[in-house]
GUBA-217805 format. One record per residue: z, y, x of N, C-alpha, C in turn; residue in one letter; chain; residue number from 1. Coordinates in nm, 3 decimals, decimal comma, m for minus. Example, Ala and Ser with C-alpha at 12.3 -4.5 7.8 and 13.67 -1.06 7.14 Angstrom:
BEGIN
0,780; m0,569; 1,319; 0,780; m0,450; 1,230; 0,780; m0,330; 1,320; A; A; 1
0,708; m0,225; 1,285; 0,714; m0,106; 1,367; 0,787; 0,003; 1,290; S; A; 2
REM end
This chain:
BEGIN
m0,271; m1,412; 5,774; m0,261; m1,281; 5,837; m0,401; m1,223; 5,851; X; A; 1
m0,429; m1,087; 5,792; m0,564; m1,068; 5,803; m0,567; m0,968; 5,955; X; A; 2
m0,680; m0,913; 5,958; m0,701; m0,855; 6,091; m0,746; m0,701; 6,075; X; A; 3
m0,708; m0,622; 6,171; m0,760; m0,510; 6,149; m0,870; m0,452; 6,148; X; A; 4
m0,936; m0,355; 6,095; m1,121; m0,328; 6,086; m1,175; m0,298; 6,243; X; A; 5
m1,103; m0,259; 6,337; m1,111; m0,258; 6,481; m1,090; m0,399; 6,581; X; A; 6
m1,016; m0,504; 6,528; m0,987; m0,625; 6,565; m1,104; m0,674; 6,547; X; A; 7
m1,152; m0,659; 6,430; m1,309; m0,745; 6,348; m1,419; m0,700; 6,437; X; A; 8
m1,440; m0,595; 6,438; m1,572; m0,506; 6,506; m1,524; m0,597; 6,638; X; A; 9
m1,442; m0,601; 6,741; m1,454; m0,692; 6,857; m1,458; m0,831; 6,844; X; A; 10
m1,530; m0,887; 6,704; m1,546; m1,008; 6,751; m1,747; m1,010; 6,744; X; A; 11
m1,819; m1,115; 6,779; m1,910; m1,146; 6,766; m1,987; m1,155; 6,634; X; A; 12
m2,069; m1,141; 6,612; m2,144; m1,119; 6,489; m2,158; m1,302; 6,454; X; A; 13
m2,150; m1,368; 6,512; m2,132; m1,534; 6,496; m1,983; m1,591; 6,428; X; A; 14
m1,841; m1,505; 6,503; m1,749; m1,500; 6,498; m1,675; m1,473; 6,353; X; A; 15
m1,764; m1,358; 6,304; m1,751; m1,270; 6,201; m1,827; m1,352; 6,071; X; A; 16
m1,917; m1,428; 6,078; m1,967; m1,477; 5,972; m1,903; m1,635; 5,986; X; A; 17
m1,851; m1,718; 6,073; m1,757; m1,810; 6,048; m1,627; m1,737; 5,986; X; A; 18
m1,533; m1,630; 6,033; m1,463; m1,634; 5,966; m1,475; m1,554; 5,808; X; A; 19
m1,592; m1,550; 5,774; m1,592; m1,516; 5,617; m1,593; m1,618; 5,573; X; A; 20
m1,695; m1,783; 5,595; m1,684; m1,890; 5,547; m1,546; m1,908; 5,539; X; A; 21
m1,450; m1,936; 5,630; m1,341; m1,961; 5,621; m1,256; m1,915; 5,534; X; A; 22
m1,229; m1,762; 5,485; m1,217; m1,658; 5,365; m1,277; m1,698; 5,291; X; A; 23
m1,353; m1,726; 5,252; m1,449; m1,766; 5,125; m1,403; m1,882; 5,066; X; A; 24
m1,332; m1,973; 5,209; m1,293; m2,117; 5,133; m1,144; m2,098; 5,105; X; A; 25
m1,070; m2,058; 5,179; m0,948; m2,016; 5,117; m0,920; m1,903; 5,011; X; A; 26
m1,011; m1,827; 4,964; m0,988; m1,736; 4,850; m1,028; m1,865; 4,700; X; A; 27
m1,117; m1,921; 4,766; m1,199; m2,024; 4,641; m1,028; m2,128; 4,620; X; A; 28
m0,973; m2,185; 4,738; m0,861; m2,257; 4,732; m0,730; m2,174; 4,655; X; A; 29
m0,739; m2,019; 4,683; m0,634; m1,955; 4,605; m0,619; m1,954; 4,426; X; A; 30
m0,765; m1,900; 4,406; m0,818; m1,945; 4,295; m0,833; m2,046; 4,204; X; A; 31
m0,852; m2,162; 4,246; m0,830; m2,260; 4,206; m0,662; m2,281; 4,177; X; A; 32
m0,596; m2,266; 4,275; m0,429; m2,294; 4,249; m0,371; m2,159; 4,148; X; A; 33
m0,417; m2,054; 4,135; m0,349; m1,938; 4,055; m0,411; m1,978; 3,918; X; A; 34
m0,534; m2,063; 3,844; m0,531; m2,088; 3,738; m0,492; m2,187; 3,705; X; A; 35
m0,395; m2,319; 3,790; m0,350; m2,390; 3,750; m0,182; m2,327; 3,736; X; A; 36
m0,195; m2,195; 3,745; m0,053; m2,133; 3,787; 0,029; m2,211; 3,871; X; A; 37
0,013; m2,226; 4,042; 0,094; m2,271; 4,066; 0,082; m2,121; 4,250; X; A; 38
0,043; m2,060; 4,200; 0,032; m1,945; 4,308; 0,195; m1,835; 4,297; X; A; 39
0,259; m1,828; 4,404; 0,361; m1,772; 4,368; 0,348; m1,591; 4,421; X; A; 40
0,182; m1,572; 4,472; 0,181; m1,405; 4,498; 0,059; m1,384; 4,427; X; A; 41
0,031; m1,345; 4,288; m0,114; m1,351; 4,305; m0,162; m1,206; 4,361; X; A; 42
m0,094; m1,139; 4,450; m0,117; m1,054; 4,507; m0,256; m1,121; 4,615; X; A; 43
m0,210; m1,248; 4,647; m0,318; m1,271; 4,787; m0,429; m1,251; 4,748; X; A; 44
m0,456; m1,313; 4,605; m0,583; m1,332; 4,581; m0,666; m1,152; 4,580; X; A; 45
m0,627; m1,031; 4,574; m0,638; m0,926; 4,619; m0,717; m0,900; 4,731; X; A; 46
m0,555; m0,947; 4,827; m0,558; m0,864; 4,995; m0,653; m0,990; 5,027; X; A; 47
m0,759; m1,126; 4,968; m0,816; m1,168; 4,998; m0,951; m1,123; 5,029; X; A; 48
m1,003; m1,061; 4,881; m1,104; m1,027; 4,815; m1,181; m0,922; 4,919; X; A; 49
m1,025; m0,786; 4,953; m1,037; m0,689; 4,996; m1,090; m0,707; 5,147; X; A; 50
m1,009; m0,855; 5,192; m1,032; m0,850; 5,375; m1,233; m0,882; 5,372; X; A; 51
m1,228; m0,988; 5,304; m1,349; m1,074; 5,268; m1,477; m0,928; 5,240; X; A; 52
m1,408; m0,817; 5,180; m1,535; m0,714; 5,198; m1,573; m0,652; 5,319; X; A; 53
m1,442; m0,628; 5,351; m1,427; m0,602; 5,501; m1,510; m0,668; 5,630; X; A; 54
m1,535; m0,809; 5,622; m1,520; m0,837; 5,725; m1,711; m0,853; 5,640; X; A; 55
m1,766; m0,869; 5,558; m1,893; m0,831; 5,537; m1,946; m0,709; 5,542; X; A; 56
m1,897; m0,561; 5,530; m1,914; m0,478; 5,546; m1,907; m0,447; 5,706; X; A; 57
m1,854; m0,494; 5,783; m1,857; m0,502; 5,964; m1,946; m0,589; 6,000; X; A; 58
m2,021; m0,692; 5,920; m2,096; m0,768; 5,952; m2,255; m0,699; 5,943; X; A; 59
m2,270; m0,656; 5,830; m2,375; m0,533; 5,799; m2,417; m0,488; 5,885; X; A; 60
m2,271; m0,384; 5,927; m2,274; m0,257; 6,028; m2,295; m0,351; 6,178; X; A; 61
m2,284; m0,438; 6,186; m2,347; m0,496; 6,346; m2,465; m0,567; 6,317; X; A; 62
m2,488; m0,581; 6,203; m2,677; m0,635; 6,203; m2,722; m0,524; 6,235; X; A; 63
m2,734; m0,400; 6,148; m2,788; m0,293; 6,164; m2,770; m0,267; 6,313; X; A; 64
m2,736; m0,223; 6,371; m2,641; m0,196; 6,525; m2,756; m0,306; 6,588; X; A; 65
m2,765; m0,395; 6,575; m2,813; m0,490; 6,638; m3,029; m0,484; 6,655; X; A; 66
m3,051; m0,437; 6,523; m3,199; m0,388; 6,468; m3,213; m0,316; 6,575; X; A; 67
m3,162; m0,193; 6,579; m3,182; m0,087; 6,637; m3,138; m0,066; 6,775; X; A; 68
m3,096; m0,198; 6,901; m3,120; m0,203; 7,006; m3,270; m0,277; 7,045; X; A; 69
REM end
C-alpha cells in the first residue's frame, strides 16, 4: 500500500529515507520475480517506480526546507 504525497511530507526526513531503502528493496525483489515471469501484476513494478520518485522528490524538498532554516 503506498502512501499519499501529504502522508510522506509528515514523516521525518530519517523516516523518509528508510522507507525508500525499503522500496528500493522490494522494487529490486519485484524485478527479479517478473523476469523469472512469475509476477502476476506487472503493473506493481510501475506504481513502484512512481511511489519510489515520490518519496525522493519529498525527500529533496525537506533537505532544501531544512538548508534554509
Amino acid at each position: 500500500m503506498t502512501m499519499k504525497a501529504t502522508e510522506v511530507r509528515a514523516l521525518s526526513i530519517e523516516e523518509v529515507q528508510e522507507r525508500i531503502r525499503e522500496e528500493e528493496e522490494q522494487l529490486a525483489e519485484l524485478k527479479f520475480r517478473h523476469a523469472i515471469a512469475q509476477l502476476e501484476n506487472p503493473m506493481l513494478l510501475r506504481e513502484k517506480r512512481h511511489f519510489l520518485a515520490r518519496l525522493k522528490t519529498i525527500l529533496k524538498e525537506q533537505a532544501a526546507e531544512d538548508k534554509h532554516e
